[in-house]
N, C-alpha and C positions, 0 to 999 in steps of 0.2 A: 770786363767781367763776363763768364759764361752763367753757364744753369745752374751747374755745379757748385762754384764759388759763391752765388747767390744763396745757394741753399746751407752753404757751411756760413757765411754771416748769417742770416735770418739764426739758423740755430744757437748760434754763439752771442747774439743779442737778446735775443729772448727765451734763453736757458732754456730751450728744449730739445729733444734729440735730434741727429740728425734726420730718420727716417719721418719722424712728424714734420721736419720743416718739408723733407722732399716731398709730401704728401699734402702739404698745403700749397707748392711753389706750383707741382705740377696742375693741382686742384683751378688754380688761376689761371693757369696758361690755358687748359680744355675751356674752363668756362668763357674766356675772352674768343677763343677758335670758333666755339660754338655760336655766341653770339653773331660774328661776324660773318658766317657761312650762312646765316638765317635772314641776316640783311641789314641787321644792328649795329651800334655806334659805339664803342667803348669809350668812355670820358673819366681820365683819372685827373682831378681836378689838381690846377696846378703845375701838372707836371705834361702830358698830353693827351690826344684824341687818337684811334684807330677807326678806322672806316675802310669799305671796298669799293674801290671804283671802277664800272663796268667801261671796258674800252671794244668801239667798234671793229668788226674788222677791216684789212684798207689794204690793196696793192703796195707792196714794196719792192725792192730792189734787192738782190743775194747781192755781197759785196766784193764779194771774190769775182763771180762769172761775170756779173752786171745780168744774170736772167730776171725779170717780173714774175711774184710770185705773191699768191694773197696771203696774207695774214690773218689768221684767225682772230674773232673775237674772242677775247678774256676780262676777267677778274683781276685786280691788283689789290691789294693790301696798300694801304696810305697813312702815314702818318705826320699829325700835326703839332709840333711842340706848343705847351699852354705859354700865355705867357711869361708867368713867374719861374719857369723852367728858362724862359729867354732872355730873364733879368740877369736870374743867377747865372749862366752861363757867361754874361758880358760885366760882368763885376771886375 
């Protein structure tokens, strides 16, 4: 399922127009962005966690040439399925 698809179920469930679902779907996705760019945890209970996790940076290896080359440190995005997401999944 993309953004798209999402947004035509939400609307087709809950009898409202397309443009109102795409204006609540996108509404969720900024505000979850948001949160997590600020240094927050998204917890949608049940189903899962979002979080960022800060990685060092560290010498690595190019795989082609074999040259040493540092790697910068970043930001990842992570997430963790809740459990009842991990029940239903193995049912």
């Amino acid at each position: 399922m993309n953004k798209s698809e999402l947004i035509k179920q939400l609307a087709d469930r809950t009898q409202i127009s397309q443009e109102e679902a795409d204006i609540m779907v996108h509404t969720l996705i900024d505000e979850m962005k948001k949160t997590l760019c600020s240094g927050g945890r998204v917890e949608i209970r049940g189903f899962c966690n979002f979080s960022v996790r800060s990685y060092e940076s560290y010498t690595g290896r190019n795989p082609k040439t074999g040259e040493l080359m540092e790697v910068p440190a970043k930001k990842l995005p992570f997430f963790k399925p809740g459990k009842e997401f991990k029940e239903f999944l193995n049912e």
